[in-house]
Backbone as a ProteinNet text record, in pm:
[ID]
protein_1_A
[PRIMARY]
XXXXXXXXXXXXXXXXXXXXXXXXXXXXXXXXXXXXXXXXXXXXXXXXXXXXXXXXXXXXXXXXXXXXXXXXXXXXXXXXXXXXXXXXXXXXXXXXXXXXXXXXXXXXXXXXXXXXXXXXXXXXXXXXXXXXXXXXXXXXXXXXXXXXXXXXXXXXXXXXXXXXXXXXXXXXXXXXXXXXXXXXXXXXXXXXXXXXXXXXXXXXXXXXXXXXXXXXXXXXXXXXXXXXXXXXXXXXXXXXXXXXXXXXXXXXXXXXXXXXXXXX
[TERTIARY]
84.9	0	88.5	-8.1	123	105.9	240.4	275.8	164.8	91.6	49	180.6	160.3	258.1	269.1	425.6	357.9	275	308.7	201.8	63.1	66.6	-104.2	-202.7	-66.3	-148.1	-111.5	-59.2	-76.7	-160.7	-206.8	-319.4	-467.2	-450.9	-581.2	-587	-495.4	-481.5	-526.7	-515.8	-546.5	-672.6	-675.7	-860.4	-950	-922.7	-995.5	-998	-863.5	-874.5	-1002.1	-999.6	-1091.4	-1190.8	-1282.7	-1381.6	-1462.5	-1291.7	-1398.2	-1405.6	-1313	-1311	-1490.1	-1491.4	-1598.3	-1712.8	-1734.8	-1842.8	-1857	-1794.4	-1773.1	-1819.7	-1813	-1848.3	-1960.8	-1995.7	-2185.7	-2274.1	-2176.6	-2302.2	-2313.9	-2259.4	-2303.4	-2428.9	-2496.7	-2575.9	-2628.9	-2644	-2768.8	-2868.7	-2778	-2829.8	-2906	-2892.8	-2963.4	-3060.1	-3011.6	-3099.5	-3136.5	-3250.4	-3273.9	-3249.9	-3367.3	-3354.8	-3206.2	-3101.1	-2984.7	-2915.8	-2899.3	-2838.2	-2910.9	-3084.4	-3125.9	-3045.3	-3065.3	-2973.2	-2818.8	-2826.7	-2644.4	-2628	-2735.2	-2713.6	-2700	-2749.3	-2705.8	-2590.3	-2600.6	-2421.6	-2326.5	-2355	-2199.8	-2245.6	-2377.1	-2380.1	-2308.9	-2293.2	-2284.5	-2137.3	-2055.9	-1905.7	-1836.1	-1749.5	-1718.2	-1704	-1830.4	-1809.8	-1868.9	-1912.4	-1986.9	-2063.2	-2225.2	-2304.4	-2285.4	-2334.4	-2350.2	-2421.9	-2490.9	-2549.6	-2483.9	-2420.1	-2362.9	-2251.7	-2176.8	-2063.6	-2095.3	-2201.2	-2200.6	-2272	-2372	-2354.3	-2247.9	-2090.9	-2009.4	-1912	-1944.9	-1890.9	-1907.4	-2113.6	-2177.8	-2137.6	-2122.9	-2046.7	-1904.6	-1805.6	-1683.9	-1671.7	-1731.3	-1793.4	-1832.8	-1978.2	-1971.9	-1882.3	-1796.6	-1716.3	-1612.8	-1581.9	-1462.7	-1453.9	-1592.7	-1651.8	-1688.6	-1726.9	-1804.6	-1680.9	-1525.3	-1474.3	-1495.4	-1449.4	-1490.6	-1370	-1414.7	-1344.4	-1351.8	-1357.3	-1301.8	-1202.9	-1089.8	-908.1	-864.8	-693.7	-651.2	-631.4	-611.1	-642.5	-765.7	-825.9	-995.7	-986.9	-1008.6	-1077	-1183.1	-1258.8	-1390.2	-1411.8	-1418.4	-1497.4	-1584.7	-1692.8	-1814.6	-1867.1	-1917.9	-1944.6	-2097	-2164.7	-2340.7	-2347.3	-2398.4	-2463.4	-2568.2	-2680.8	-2825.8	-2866.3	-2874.2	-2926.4	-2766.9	-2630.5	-2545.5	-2450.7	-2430.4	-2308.6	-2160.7	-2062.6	-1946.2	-1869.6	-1844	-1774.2	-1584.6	-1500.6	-1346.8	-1345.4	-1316.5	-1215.5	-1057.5	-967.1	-877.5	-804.3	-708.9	-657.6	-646	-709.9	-666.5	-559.8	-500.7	-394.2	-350.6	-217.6	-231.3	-191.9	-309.8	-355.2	-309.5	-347.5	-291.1	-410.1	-372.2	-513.9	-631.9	-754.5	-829.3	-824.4	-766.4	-758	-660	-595	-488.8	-390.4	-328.5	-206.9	-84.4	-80.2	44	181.5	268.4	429.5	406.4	546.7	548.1	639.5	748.2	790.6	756.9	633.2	531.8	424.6	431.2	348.9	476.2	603.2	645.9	780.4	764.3	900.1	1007.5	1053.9	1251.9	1297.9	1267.1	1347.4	1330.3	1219.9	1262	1296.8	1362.1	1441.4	1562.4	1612.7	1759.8	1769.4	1908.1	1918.8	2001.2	1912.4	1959.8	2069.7	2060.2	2128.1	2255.5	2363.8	2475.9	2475.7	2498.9	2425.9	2609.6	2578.9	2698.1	2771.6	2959.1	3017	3103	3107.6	3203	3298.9	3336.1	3434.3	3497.3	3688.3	3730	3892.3	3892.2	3915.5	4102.7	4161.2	4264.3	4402	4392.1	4446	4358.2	4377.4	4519.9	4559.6	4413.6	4381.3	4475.9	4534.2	4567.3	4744	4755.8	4903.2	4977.6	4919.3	4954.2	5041.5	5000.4	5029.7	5161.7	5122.4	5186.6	5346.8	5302.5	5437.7	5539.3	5466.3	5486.4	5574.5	5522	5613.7	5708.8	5698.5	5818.6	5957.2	5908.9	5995.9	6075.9	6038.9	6027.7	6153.1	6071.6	6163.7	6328.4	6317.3	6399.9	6532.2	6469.8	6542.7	6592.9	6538.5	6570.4	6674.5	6687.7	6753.7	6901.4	6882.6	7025.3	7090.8	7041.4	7071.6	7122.1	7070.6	7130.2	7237.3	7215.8	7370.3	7465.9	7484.9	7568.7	7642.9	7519.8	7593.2	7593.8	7585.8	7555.9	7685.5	7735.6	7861.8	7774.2	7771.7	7704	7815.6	7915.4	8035.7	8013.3	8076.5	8066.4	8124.4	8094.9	8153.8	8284.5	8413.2	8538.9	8421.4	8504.3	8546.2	8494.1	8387.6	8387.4	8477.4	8511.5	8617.1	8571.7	8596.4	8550	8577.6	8699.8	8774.8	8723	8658.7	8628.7	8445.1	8396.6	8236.4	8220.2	8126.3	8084.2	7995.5	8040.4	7921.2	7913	7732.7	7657.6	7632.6	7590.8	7534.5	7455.5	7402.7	7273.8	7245.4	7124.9	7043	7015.4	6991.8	6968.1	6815.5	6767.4	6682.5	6568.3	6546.5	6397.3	6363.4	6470.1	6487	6511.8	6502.7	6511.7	6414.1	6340.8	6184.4	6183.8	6216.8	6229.3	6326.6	6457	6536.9	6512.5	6461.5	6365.7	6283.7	6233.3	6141.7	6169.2	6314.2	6399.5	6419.6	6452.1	6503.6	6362.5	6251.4	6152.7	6070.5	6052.6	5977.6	6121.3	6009.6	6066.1	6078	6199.6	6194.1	6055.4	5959.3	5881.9	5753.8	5779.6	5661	5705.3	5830.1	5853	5861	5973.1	5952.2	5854.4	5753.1	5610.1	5502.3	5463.9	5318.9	5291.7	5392.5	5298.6	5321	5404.7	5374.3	5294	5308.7	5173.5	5019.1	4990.4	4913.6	4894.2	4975.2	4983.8	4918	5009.1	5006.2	4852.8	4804.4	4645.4	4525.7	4562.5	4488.2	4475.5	4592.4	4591.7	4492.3	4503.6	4468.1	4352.8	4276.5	4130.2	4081.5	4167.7	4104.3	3992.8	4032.5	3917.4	3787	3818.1	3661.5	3576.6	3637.8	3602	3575.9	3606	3570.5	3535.7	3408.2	3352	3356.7	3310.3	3273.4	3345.4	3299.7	3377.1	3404.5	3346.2	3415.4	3543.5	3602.7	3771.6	3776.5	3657.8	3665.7	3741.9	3839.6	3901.1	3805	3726.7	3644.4	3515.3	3510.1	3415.8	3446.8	3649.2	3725.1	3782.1	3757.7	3790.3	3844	3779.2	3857.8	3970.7	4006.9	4053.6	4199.1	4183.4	4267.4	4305.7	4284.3	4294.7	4418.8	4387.5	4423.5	4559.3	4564.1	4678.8	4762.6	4753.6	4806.5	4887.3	4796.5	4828	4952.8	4961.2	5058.9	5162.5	5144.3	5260.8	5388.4	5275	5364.5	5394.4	5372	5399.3	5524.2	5555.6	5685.1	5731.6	5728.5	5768.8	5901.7	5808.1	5846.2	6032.4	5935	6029.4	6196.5	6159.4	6279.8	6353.4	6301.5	6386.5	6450.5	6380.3	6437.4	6543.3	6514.7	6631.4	6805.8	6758.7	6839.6	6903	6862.7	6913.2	6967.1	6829.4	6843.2	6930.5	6993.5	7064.5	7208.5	7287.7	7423.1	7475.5	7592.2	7715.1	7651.6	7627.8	7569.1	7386.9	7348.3	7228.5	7151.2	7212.3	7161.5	7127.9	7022.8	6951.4	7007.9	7032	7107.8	7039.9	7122.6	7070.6	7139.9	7070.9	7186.5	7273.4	7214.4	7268.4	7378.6	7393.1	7463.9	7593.2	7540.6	7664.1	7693.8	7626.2	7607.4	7524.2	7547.2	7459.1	7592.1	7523.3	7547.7	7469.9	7485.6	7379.1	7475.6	7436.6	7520	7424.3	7412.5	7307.8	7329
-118.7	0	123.7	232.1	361	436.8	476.4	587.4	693.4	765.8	904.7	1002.9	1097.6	1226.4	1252.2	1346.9	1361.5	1494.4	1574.5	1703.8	1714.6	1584.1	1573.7	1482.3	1446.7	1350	1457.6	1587	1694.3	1788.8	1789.4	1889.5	1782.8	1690.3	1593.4	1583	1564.2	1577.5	1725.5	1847.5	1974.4	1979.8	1936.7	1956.1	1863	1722	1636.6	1732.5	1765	1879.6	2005.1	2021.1	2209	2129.3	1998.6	1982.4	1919.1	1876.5	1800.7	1955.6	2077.5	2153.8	2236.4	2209.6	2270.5	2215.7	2048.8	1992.8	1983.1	2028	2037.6	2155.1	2271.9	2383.1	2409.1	2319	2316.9	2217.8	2121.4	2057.5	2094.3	2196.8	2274.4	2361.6	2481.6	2524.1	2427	2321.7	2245	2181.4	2144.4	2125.7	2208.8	2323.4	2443.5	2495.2	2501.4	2547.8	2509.2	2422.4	2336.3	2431	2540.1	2634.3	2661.5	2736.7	2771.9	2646	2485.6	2430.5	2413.8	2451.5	2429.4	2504.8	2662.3	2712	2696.1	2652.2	2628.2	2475.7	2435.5	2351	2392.6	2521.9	2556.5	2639.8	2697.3	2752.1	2594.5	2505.5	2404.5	2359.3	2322.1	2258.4	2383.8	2514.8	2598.9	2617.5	2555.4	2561.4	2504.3	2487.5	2425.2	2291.8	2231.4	2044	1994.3	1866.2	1771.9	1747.6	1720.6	1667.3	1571	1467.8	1320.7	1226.4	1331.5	1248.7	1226.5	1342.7	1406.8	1345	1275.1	1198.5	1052.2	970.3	886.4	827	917.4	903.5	920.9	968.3	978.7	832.5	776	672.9	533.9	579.7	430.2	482.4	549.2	599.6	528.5	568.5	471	327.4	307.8	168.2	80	212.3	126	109.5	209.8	244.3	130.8	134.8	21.4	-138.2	-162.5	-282.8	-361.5	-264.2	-319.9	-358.1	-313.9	-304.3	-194.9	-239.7	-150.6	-31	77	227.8	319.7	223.3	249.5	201.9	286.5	207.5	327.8	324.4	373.8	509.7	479.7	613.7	744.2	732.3	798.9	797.3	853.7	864.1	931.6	942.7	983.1	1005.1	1115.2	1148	1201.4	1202.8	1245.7	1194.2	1372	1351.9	1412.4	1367.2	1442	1515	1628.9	1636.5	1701	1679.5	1741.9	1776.9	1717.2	1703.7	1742.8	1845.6	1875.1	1774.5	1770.8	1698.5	1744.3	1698.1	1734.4	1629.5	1648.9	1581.9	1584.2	1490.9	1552.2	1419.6	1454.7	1369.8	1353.1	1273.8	1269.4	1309.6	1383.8	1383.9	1277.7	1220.5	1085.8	1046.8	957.3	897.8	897.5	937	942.3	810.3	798.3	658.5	678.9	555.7	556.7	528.9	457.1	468	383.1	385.4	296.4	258.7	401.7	393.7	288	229.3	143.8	185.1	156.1	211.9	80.4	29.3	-54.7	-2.7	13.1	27.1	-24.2	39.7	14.8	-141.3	-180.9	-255.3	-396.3	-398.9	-503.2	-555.1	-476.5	-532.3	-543.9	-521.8	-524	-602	-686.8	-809.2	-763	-905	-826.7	-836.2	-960.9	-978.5	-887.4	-801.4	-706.2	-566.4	-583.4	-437.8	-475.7	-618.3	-644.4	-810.9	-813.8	-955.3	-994.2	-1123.1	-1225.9	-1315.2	-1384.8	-1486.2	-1387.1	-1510.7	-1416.2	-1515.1	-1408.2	-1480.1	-1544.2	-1683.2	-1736.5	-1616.2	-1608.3	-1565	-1628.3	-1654.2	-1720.7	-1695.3	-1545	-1507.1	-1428.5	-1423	-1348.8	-1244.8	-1158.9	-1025.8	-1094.7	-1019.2	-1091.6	-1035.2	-957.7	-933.9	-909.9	-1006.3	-1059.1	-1245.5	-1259.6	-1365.4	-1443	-1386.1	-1458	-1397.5	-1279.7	-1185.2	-1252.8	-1294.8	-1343.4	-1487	-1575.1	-1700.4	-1693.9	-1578.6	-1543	-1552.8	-1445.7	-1379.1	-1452.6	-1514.5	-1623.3	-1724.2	-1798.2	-1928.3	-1857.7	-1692.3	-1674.3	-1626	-1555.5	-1575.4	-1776.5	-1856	-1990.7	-2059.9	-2001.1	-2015.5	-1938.6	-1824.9	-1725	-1835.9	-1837.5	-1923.1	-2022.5	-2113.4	-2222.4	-2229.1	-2134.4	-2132.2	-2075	-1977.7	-1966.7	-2023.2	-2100.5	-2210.6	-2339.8	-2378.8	-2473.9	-2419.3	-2322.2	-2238.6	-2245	-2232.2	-2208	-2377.9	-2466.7	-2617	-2687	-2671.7	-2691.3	-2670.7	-2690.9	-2604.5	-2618.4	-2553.5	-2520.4	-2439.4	-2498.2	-2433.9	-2390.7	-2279.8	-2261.7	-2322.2	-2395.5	-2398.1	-2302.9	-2373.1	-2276.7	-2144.9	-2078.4	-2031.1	-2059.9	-1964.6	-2042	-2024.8	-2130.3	-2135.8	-2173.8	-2044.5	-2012.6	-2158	-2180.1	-2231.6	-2418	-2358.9	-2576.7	-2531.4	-2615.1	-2642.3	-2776	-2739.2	-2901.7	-2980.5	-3127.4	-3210.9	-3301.6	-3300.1	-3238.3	-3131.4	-2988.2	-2858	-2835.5	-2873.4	-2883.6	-2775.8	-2700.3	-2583	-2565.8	-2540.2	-2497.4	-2616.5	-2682.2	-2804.2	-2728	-2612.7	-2549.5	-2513.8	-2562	-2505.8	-2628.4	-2735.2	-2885.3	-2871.6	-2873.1	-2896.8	-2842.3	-2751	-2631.1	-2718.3	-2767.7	-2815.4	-2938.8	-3029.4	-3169.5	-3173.5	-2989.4	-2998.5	-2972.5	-2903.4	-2852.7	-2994.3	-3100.4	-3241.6	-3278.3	-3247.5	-3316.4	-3209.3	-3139.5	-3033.6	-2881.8	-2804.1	-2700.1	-2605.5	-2522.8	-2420.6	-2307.2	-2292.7	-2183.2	-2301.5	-2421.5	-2462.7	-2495.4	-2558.2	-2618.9	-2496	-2381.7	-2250	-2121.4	-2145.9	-2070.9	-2134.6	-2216.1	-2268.9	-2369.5	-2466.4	-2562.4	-2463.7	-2438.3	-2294.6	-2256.8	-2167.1	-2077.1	-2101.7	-2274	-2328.7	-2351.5	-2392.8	-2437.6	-2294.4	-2199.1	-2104.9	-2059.1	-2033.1	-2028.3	-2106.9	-2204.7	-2362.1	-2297.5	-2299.9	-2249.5	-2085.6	-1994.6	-1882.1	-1898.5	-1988.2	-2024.8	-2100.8	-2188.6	-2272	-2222.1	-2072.4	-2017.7	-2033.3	-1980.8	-1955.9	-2101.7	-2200.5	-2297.3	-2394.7	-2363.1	-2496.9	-2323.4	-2326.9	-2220.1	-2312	-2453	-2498.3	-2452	-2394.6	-2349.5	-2438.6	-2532.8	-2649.6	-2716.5	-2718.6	-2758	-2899.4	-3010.8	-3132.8	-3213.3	-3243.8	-3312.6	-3403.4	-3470.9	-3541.9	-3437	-3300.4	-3263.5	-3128.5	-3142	-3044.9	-3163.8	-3283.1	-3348.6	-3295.7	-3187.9	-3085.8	-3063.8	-2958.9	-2829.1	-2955.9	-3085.9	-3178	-3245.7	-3251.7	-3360.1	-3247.3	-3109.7	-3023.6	-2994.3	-2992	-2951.8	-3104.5	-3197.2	-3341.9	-3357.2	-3367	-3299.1	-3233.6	-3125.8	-3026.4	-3007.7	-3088.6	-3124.9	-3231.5	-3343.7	-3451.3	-3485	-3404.4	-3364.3	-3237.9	-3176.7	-3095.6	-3197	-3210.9	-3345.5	-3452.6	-3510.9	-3657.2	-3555.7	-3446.6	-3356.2	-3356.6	-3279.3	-3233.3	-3372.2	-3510.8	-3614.8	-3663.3	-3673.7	-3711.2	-3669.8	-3497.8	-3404.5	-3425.5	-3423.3	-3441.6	-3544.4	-3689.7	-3845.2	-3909.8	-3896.8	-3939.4	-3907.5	-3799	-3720	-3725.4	-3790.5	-3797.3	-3697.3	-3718.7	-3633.2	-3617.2	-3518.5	-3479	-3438.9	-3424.5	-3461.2	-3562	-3663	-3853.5	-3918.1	-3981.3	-4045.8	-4146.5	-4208.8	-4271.1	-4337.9	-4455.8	-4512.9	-4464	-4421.1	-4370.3	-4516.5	-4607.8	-4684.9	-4742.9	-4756.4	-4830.6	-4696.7	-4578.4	-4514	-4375.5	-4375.2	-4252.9	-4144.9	-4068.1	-3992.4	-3833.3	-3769.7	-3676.8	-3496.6	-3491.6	-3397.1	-3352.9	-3255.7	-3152.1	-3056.3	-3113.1	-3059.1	-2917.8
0	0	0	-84.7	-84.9	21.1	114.8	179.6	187.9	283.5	279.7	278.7	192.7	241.5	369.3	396.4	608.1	574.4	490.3	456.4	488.5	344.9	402.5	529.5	606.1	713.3	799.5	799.7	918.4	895.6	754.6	681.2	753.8	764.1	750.9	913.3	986.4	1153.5	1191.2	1114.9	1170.6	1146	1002.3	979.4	1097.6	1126.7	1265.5	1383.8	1406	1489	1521.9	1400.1	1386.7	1386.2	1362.1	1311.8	1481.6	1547.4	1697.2	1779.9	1776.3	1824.3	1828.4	1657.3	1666	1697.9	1657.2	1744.3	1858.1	1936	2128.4	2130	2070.3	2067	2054.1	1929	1909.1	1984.9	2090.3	2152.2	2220.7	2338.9	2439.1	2447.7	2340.3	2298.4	2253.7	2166.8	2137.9	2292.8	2368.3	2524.8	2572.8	2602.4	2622.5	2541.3	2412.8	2304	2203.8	2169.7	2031.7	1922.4	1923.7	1830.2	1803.4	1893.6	1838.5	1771.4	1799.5	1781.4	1609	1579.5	1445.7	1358.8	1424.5	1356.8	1318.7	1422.2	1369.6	1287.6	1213.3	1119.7	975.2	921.3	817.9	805.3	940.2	913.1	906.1	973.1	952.6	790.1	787.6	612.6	541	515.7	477.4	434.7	597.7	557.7	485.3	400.7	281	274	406.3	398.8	299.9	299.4	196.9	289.3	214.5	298.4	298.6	418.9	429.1	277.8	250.8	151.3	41.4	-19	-105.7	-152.2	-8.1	20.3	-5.6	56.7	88.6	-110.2	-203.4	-313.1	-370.5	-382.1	-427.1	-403	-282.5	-257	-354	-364.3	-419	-584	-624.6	-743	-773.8	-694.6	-680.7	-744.6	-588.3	-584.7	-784.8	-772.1	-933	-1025.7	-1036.7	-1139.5	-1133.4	-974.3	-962.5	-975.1	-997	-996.3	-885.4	-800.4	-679.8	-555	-585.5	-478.9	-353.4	-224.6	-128.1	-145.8	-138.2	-144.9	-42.6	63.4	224	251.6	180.1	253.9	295.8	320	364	281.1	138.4	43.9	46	170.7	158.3	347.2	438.6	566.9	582.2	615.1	680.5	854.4	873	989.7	1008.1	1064.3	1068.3	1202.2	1230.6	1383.8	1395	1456.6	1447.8	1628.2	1554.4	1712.7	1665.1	1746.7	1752.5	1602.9	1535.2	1326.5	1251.5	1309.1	1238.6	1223.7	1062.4	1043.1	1015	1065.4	1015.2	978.1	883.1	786.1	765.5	748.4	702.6	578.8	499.2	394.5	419.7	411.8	410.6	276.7	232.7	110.3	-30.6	-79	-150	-207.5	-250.2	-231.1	-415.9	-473.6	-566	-652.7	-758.2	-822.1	-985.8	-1012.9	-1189.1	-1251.8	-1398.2	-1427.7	-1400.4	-1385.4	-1284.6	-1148.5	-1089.6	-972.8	-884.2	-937.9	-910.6	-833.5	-726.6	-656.1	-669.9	-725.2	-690.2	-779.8	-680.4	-696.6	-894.5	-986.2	-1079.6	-1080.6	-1016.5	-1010.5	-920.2	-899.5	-870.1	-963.8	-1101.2	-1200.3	-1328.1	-1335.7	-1427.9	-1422.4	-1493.5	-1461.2	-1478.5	-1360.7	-1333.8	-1501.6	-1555.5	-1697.4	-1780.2	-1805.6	-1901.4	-1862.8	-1756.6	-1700.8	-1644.3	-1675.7	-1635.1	-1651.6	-1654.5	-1778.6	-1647.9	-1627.8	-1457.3	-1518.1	-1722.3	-1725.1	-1819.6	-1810.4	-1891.5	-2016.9	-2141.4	-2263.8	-2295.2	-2406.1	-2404.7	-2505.6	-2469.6	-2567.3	-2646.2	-2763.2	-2890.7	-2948.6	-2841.2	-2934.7	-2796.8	-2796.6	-2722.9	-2736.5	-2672.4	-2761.8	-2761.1	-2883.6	-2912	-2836.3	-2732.6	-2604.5	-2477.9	-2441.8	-2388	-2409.6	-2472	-2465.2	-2561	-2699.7	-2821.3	-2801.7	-2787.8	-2796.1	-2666	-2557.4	-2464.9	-2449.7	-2520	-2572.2	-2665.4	-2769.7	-2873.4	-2805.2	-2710.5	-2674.4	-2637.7	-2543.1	-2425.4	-2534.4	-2643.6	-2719.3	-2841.1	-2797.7	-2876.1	-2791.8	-2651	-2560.6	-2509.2	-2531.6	-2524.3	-2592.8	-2799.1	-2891.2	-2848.6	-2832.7	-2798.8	-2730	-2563.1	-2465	-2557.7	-2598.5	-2637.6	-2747.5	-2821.7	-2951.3	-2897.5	-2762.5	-2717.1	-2646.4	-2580.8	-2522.6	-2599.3	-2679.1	-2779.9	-2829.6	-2934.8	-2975.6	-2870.7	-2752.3	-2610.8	-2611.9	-2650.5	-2642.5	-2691.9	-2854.4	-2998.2	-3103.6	-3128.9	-3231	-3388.9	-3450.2	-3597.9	-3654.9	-3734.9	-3753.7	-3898.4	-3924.4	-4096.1	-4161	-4333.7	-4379.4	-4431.6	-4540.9	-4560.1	-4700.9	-4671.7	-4817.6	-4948.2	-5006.7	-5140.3	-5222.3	-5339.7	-5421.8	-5553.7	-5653.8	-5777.1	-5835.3	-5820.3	-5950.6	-5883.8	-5810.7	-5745.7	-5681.4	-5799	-5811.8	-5660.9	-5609.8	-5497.3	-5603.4	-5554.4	-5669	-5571.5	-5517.2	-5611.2	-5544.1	-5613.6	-5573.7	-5530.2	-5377.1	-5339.7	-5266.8	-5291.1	-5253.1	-5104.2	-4983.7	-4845.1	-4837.3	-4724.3	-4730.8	-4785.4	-4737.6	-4771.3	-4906.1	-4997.4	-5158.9	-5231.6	-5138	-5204.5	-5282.1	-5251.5	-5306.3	-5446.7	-5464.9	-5579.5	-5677.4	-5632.1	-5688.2	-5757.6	-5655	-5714.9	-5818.3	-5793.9	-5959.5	-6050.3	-6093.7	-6219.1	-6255.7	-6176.2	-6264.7	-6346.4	-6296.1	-6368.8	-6490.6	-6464.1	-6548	-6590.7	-6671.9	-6723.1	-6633.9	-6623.1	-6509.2	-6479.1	-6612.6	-6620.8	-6500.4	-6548.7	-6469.3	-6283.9	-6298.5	-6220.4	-6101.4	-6141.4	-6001.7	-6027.8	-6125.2	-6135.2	-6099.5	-6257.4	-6210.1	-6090.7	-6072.3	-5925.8	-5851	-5784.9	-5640.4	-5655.5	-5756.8	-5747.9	-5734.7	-5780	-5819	-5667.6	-5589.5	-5449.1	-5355.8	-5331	-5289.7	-5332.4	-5437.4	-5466.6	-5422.6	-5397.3	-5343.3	-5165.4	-5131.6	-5021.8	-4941.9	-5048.8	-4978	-5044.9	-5110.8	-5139.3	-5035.4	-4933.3	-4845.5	-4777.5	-4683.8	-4579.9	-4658.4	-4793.7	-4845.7	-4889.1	-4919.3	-4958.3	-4882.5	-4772.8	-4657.6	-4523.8	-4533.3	-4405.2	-4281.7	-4266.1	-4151.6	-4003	-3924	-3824	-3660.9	-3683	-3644.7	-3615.4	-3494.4	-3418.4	-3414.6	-3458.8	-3506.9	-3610.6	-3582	-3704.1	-3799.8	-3717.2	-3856	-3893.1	-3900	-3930.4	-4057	-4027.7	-4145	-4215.8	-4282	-4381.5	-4506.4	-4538.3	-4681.6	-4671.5	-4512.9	-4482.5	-4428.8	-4391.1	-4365.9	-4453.5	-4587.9	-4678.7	-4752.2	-4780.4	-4870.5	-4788.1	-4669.5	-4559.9	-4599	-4546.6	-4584.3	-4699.9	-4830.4	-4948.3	-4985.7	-4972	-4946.9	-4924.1	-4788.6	-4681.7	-4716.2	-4730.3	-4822	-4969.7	-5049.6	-5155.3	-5089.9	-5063.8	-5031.1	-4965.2	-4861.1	-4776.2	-4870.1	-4927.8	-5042	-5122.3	-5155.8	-5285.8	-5190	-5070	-4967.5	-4954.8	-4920.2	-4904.3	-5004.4	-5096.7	-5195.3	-5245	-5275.5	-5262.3	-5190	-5020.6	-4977.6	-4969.1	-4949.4	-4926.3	-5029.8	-5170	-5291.5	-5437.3	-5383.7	-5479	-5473.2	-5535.8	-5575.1	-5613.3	-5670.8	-5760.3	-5899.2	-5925.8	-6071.3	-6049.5	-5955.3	-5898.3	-5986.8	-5962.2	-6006.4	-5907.1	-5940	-5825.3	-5756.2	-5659	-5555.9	-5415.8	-5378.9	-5278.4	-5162.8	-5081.6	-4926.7	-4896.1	-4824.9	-4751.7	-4901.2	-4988.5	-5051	-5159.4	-5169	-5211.8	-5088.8	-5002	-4881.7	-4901	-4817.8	-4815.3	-4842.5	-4965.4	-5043.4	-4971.2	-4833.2	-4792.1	-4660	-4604.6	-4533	-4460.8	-4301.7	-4243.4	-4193.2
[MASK]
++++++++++++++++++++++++++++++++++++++++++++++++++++++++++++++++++++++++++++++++++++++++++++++++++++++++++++++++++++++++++++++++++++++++++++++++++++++++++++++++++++++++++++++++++++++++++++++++++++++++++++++++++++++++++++++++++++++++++++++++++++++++++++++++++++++++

């Protein structure tokens, strides 16, 4: 139920006040004097009260409007005091209502959920610091350690001197250029260090678009695994061969039976 103002419950306490003041006032003379007390019934109807009647139809009015609830609460008081035929009457201030006369708080008819979110909705995605740069950092500080540390107890000595006038046989390319090299023996240079790369390298930066599934399931990226595989061992095959299989003249060769022609 809503609060009275304190305003109007000291406006509504002064008016009870003036109204018993004055019925104590008028039952003294009504005792003594019928006549004066008659008269002094149109002076009190006179003063700016409600008649009883006046009131008590305004009530059965309510009443209908409201659908037959009672409209004697705490929003409405009534006092009314009789002496000798005069009535006096007080209303209490009424209580302020919405529409249809309704008083209930706004947040007693209107749910918690659509004025504040109780569940936390899932998220799929997370921001790429600290979460991704963090990791990053972290296994390249790792690499870092590790690579000086080996160097420290590792010897990786240079080869001498190159020497114009004395060719190495066979002339083999750095391991990561095997591959490249393996394919001059078989094809034409325009195809062998243009078109498959490139053909490769294209295959590749078509993958994202061609396989969307966003799925961390290996059996559910079958494409995106077949095309990686692919790839891999096809360079793979090229580099060994390169390195193990390749003799003096770059002629093909058995390791275990003429050695191994390679220089790590």
């Amino acid at each position: 139920m809503t609060e009275i103002p304190e305003h109007l419950l000291k406006r509504a306490q002064a008016a009870k006040e003036k109204a018993a003041a004055k019925a104590a006032g008028e039952s003294a003379p009504a005792e003594a004097a019928p006549v004066a007390a008659a008269a002094s019934a149109p002076a009190a109807s006179s003063d700016s009260r409600i008649p009883a009647h006046l009131l008590e139809r305004s009530k059965a009015a309510k009443a209908k409007k409201a659908g037959g609830e009672d409209t004697v609460s705490a929003s409405s008081a009534v006092a009314v005091a009789e002496s000798g035929g005069a009535v006096a009457t007080l209303t209490a201030p009424p209580l302020a209502t919405g529409p249809g006369g309704h008083t209930q708080r706004l947040l007693t008819v209107v749910k918690s959920g659509s004025i504040q979110d109780v569940k936390a909705k899932p998220q799929d995605k997370v921001h790429v610091w600290p979460h991704l740069l963090i990791v990053e950092f972290g296994a390249a500080l790792f690499i870092t350690a590790f690579t000086t540390i080996f160097s420290i107890f590792v010897n990786a000595p240079l080869l001498e001197l190159a020497n114009v006038n004395k060719t190495p046989n066979p002339s083999k390319a750095p391991w990561y250029f095997l591959g490249l090299q393996e394919l001059l023996t078989m094809f034409h240079p325009m195809v062998a260090g243009v078109t498959i790369p490139g053909m490769g390298l294209f295959l590749l930066i078509l993958a994202p678009y061609l396989d969307k599934n966003p799925s961390n399931k290996p059996e559910d990226r079958k494409f995106a695994i077949s095309l990686m595989t692919v790839h891999l061992m096809f360079w793979g095959v090229l580099v060994i061969i390169g390195s193990f299989f390749r003799g003096p003249g770059f002629n093909f060769t058995l390791p275990w039976r003429d050695g191994i022609y390679f220089d790590l």
